[in-house]
C-alpha positions in Angstrom: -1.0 -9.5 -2.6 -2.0 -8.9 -6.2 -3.3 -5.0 -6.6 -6.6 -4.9 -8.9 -7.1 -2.2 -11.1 -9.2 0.9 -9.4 -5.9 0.6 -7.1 -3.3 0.3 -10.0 -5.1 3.9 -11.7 -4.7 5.3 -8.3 -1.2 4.7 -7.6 -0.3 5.1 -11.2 -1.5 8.4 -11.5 0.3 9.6 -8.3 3.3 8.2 -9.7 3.3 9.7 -13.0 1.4 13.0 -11.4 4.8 13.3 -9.6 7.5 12.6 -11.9 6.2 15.3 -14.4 5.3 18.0 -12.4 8.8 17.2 -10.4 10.3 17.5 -13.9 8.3 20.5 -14.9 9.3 22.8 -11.5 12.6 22.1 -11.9 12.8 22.8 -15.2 10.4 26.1 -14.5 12.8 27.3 -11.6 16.2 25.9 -13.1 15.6 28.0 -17.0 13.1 30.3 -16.7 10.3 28.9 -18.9 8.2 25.6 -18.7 8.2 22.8 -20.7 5.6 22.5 -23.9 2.6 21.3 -23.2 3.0 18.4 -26.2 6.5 17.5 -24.0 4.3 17.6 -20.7 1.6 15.6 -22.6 3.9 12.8 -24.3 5.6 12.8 -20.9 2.6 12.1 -19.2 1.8 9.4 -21.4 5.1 7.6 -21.3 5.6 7.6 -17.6 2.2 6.6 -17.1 2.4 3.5 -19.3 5.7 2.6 -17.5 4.0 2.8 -14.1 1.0 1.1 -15.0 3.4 -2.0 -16.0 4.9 -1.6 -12.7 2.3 -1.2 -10.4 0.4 -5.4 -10.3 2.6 -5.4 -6.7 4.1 -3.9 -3.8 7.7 -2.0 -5.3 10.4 -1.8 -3.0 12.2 1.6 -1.9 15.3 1.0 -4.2 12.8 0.1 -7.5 10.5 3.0 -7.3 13.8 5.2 -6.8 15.4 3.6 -9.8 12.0 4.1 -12.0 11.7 8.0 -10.7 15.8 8.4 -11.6 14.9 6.9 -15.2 12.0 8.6 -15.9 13.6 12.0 -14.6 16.4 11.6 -17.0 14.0 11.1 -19.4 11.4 13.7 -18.9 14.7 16.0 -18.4 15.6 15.1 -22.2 12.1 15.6 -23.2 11.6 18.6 -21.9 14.8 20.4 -23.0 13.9 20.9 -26.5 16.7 21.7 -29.1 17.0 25.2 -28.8 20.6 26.7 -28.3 18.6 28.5 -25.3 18.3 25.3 -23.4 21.7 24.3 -23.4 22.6 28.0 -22.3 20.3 28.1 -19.7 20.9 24.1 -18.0 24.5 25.1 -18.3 25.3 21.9 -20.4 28.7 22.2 -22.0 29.6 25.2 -19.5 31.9 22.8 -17.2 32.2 20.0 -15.2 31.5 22.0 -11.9 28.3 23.7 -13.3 27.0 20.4 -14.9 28.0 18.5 -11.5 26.2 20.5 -9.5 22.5 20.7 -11.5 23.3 16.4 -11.8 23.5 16.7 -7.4 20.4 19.1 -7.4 18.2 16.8 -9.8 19.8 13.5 -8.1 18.6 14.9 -5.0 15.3 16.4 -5.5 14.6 12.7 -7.1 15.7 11.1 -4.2 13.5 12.7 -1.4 10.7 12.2 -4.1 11.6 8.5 -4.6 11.7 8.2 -0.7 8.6 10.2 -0.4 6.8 8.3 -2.8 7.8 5.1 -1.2 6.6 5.4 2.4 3.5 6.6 0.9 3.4 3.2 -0.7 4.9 1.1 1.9 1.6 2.6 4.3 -1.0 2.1 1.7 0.5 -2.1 1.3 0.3 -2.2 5.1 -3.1 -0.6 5.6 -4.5 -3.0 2.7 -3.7 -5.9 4.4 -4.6 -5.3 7.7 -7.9 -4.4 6.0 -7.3 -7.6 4.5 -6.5 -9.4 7.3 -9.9 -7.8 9.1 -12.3 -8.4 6.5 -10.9 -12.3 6.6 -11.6 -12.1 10.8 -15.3 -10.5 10.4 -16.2 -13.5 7.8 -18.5 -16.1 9.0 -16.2 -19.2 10.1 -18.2 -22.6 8.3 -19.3 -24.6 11.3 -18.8 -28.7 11.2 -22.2 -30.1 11.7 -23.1 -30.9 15.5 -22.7 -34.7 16.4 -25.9 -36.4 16.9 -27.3 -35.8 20.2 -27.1 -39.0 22.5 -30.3 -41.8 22.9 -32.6 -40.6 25.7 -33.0 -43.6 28.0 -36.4 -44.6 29.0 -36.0 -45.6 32.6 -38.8 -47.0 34.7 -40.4 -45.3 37.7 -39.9 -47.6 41.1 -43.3 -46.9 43.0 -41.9 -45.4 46.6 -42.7 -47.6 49.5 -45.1 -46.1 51.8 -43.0 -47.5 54.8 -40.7 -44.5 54.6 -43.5 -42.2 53.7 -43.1 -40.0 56.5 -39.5 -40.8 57.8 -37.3 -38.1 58.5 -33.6 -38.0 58.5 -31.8 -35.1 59.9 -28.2 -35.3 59.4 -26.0 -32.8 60.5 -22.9 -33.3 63.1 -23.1 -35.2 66.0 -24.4 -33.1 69.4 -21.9 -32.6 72.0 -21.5 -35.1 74.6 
């Protein structure tokens, strides 16, 4: 099943609604300060174009996590800046253990998200086709035309005899002896 476009906007949207406002808490909660609105913007813009190519069909569990890791990665570059702040506060360059540990907490949080995201879309490809699947039910069924109906026969009527005008017969079992 093909998705048409009102649908492809709809999931798109939630897709790319997601991934940059994912993106933009954790970066909120993890340095202390957003990202710029131009970064939120071009962000937007780039993970929307990437869903909208990725939306014509139903996307399995391990794509959309794949696509939500990417774009993560992505929007966490975007969103960083160049500032000698950023690097302070994401604690790049301050050890492996640090820089292991914010890699776990965004692998994670992108995970549930990814697995969120794709029950969400897993029910929405099973509702549409047992809409589907309904709609095809309540449609009028084409009916073969009806075979010709057979010849009436024109039979003759037999005058009754009056001999057995008045004749009764009573049947019924035979009277005890």
């Amino acid at each position: 099943m093909r998705a048409h476009l009102p649908l492809r906007l709809t999931r798109t949207a939630a897709f790319a609604a997601v991934c940059v406002t994912l993106a933009a808490l954790a970066h909120s909660l993890g340095g202390g300060t957003g990202p710029d609105p131009w970064a939120a913007g071009v962000g937007l813009a780039v993970v929307f174009a990437l869903a909208m190519a990725l939306s014509g069909t139903e996307r399995s569990t391990t794509t959309i996590n794949a696509t939500l890791v990417v774009t993560q990665l992505g929007l966490h570059e975007l969103f960083g800046g160049d500032g000698s702040a950023y690097v302070a506060a994401h604690q790049h360059g301050r050890g492996l253990g640090d820089a292991l540990g914010m890699l776990l907490a965004h692998l994670t949080a992108t995970l549930v998200t990814g697995c969120w995201l794709a029950r969400g879309e897993a029910a929405l490809w099973a509702m549409l086709r047992r809409l589907a699947r309904r709609l095809v039910l309540l449609r009028p069924v084409a009916t073969a035309p009806l075979p010709p109906a057979a010849p009436i026969a024109h039979v003759r009527d037999v005058p009754r005899r009056l001999l057995f005008r008045h004749s009764v017969a009573r049947r019924g079992p035979p009277l005890p002896a």
